[in-house]
C-alpha positions as CSV (number, residue, x, y, z in Angstrom):
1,X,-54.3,-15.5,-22.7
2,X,-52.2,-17.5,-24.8
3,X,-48.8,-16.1,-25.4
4,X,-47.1,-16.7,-29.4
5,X,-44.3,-15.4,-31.1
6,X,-45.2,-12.7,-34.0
7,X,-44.6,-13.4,-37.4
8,X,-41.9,-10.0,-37.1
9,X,-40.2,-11.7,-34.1
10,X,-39.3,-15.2,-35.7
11,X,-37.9,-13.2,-38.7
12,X,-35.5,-11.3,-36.5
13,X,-34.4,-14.5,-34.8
14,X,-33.9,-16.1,-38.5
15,X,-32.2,-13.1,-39.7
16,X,-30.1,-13.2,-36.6
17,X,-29.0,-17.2,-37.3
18,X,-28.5,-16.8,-40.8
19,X,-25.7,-13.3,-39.6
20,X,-24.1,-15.9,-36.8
21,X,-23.7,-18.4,-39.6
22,X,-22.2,-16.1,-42.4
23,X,-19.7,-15.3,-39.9
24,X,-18.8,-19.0,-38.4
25,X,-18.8,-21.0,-41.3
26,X,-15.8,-19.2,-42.6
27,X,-14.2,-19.7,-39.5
28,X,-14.9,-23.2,-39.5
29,X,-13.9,-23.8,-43.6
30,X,-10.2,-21.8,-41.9
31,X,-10.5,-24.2,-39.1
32,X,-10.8,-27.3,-41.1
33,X,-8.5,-26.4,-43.9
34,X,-5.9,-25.6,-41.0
35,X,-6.3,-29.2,-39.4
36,X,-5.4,-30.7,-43.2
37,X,-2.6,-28.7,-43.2
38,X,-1.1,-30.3,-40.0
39,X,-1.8,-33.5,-41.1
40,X,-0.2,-33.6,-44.2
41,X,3.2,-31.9,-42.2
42,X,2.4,-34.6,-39.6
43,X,2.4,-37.4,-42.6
44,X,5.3,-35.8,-43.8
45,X,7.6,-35.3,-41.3
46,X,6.9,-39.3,-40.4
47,X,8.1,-39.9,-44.3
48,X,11.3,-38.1,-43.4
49,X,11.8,-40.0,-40.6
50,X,11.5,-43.1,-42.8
51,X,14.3,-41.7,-45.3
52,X,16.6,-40.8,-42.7
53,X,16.7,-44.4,-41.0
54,X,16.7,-46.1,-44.4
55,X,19.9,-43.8,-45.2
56,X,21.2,-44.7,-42.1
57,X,21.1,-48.7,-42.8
58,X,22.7,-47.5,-46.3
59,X,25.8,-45.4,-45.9
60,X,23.6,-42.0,-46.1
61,X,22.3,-42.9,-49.4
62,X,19.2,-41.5,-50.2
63,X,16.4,-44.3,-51.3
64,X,16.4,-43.3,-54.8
65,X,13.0,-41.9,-56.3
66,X,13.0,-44.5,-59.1
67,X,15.6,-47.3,-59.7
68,X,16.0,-47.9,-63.4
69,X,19.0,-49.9,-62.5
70,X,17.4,-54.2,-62.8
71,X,15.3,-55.9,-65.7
72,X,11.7,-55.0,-65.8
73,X,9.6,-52.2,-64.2
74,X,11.7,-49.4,-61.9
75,X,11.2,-49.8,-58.5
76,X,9.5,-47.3,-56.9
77,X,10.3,-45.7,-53.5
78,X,7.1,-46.0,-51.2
79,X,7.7,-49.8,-50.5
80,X,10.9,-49.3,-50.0
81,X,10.1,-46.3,-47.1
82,X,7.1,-48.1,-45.7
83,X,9.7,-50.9,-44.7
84,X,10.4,-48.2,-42.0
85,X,7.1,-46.5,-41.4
86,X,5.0,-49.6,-41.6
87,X,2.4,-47.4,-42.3
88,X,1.0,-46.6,-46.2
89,X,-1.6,-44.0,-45.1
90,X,0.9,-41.7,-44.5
91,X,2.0,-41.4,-48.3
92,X,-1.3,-39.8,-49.1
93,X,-2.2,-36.6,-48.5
94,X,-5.2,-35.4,-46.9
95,X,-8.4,-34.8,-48.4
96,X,-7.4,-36.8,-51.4
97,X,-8.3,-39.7,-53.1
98,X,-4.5,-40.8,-52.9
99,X,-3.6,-44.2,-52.6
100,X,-0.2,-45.9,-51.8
101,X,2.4,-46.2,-54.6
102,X,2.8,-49.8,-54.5
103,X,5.1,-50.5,-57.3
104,X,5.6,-48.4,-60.8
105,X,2.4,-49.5,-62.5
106,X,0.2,-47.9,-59.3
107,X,2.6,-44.8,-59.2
108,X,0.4,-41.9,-60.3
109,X,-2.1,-42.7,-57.6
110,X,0.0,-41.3,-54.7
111,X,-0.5,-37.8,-53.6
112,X,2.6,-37.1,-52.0
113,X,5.8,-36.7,-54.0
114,X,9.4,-37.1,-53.2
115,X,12.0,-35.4,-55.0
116,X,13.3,-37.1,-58.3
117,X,17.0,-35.4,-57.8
118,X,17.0,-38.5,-56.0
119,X,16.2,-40.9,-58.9
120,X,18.5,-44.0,-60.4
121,X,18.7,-44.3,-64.4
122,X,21.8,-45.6,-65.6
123,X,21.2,-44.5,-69.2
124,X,20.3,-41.0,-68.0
125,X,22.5,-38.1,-69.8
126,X,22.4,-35.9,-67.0
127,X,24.9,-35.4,-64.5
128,X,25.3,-33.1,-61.6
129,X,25.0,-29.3,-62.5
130,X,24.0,-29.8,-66.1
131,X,19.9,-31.8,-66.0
132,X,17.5,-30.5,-67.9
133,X,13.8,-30.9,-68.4
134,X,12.8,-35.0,-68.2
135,X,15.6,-36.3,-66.3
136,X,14.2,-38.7,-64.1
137,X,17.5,-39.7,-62.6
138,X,21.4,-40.0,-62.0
139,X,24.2,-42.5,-62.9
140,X,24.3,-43.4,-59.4
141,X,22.3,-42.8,-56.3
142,X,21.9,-39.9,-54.1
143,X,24.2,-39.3,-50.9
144,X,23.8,-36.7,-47.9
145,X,27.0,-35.6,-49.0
146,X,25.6,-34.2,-52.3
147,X,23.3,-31.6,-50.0
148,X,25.5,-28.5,-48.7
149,X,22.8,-26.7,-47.2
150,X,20.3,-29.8,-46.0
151,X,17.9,-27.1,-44.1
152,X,17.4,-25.6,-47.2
153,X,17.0,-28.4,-49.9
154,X,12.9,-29.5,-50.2
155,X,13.1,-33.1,-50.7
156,X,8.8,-33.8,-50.3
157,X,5.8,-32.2,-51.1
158,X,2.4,-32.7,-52.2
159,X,1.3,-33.9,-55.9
160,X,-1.3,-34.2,-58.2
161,X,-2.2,-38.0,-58.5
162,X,-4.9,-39.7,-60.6
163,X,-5.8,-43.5,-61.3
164,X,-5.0,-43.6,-65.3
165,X,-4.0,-40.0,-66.2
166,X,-0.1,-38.1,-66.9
167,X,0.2,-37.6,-62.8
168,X,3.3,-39.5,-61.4
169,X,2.1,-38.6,-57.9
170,X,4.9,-40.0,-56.6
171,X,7.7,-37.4,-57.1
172,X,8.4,-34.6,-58.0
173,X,10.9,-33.2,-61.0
174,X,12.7,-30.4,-59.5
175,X,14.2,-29.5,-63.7
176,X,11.2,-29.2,-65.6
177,X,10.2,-25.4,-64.3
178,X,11.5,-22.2,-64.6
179,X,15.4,-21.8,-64.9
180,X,16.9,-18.6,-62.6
181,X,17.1,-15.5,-64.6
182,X,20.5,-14.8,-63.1
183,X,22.0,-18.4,-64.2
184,X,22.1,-20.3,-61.2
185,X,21.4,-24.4,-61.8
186,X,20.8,-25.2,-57.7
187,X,17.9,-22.3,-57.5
188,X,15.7,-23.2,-60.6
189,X,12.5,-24.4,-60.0
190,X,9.7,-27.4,-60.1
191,X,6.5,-26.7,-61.8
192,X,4.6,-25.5,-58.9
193,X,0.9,-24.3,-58.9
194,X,-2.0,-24.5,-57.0
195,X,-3.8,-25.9,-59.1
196,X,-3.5,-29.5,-61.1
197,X,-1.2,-27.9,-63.9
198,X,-1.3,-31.9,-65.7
199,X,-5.1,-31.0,-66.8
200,X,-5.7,-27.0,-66.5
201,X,-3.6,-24.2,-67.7
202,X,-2.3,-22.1,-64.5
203,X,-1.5,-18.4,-65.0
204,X,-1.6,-18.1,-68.3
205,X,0.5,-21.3,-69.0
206,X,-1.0,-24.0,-70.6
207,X,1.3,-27.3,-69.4
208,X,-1.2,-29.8,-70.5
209,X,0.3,-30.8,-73.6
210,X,3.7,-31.8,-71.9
211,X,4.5,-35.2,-71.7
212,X,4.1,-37.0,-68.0
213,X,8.4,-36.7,-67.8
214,X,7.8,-32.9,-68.2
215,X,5.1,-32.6,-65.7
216,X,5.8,-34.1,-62.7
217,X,4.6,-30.8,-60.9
218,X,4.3,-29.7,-57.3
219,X,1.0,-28.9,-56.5
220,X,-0.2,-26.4,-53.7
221,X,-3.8,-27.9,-53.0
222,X,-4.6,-26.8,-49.3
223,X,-6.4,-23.4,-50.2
224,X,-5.5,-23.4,-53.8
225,X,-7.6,-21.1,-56.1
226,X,-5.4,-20.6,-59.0
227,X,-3.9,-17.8,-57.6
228,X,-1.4,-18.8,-56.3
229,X,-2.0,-18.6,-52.6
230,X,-2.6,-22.1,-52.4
231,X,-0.4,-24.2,-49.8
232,X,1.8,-27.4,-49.6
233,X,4.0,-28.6,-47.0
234,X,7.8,-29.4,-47.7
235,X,10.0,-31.8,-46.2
236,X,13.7,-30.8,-45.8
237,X,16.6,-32.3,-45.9
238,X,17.6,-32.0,-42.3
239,X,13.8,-33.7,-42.0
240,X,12.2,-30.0,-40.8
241,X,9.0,-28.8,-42.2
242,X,7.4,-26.1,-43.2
243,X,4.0,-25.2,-45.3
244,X,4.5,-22.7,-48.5
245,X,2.1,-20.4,-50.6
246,X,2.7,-21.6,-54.5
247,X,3.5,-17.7,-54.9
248,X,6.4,-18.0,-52.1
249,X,7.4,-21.1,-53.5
250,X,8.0,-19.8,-57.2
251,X,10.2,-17.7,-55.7
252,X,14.3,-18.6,-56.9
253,X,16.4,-19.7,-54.1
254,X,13.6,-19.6,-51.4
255,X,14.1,-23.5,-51.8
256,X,17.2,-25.5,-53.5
257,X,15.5,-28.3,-55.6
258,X,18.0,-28.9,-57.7
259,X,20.7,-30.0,-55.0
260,X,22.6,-31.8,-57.5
């Protein structure tokens, strides 16, 4: 006789694939959201690395974010980086449509930002202690000097970026969030959310109407759901790194932004 499987017997076996894969494909959505993670704080760290030698071919000056300082369009900081890490995949972040920040008219495109505490603009108003929303820059250019606690001062992290909309992918404005309740300048905050705050209301807060200098947000992809729990890597000043929940990162004097 001629032996087959019953009709009730392949249904256990499909009922017993479709349980396995229920409980792997999270594992595997985990997995693979992990392995972005890395990268970016790989891509990151190498970005740091860039800054730090550039600083160190100029008197531990910071490359400035944006130099408003010549005639013409500001130049931009990724070209001046990549002269070190000789490597523009490294400015965008993982799973993103990124693309290097070339020069100031291709700046929204990159998906990594770098802080804009750093930034040039001789016709700025702000000075050290006293910026407020829309400063895109200093009277003169960032040292390592102006950093008293470098561990603790977040000088990259990821961005929203888009080809033609109000992203500037390629900083971030550590004065256009939330100011500390208790008064202190050095621990307010970046607009940081995990989701793209330039085109969706996050928590309640609708940021879309803010003009591109008042945006210039932080955004917590990896994981993000609008709840906050999405995460970013940041960049420190003494070139460590470390990934960060939105929540944890809207949190005053968890990271010094505003280090000058």
């Amino acid at each position: 006789m001629k032996r087959a499987f019953t009709l009730i017997e392949l249904l256990v076996v499909i009922a017993i694939i479709a349980i396995l894969a229920a409980i792997l494909f999270p594992v595997f959505a985990q997995a693979k959201l992990a392995a972005k993670k890395t990268a970016a704080l790989a891509q990151m760290k190498q970005l740091s690395t860039a800054v730090m030698l550039y600083a160190g071919d100029a008197d531990d000056f910071f490359v400035p974010a944006s130099n408003r300082t010549g005639a013409g369009d500001p130049v931009v900081w990724p070209p001046l980086v990549n002269v070190y890490a000789k490597n523009e995949q490294i400015f965008v972040a993982p799973d993103t449509d990124g693309k290097f920040a070339k020069d100031w008219t291709n700046r929204r495109n990159q998906s990594i930002g770098y802080s804009d505490a750093t930034g040039v603009d001789p016709a700025s108003l702000a000075v050290p202690g006293a910026a407020g929303p829309g400063t895109e820059g200093f009277t003169a250019p960032a040292n390592f000097s102006n950093m008293d606690e470098a561990s603790r001062v977040g000088l990259f992290a990821v961005t929203p970026n888009s080809a033609g909309g109000k992203e500037r992918g390629y900083v971030f404005n550590p004065y256009n969030g939330a100011n500390d309740p208790a008064g202190d300048y050095y621990k307010g905050l970046p607009i940081i959310a995990d989701v793209n705050v330039v085109v969706k209301p996050y928590k309640g807060t609708d940021y879309t109407t803010l003009a591109p200098g008042q945006l210039k947000p932080i955004f917590a992809r990896y994981g993000g759901d609008g709840t906050g729990n999405g995460t970013t890597p940041v960049i420190f000043g003494d070139g460590h790194a470390k990934a960060y929940s939105a929540n944890r990162l809207n949190s005053f004097g968890e990271v010094i932004w505003r280090f000058r």
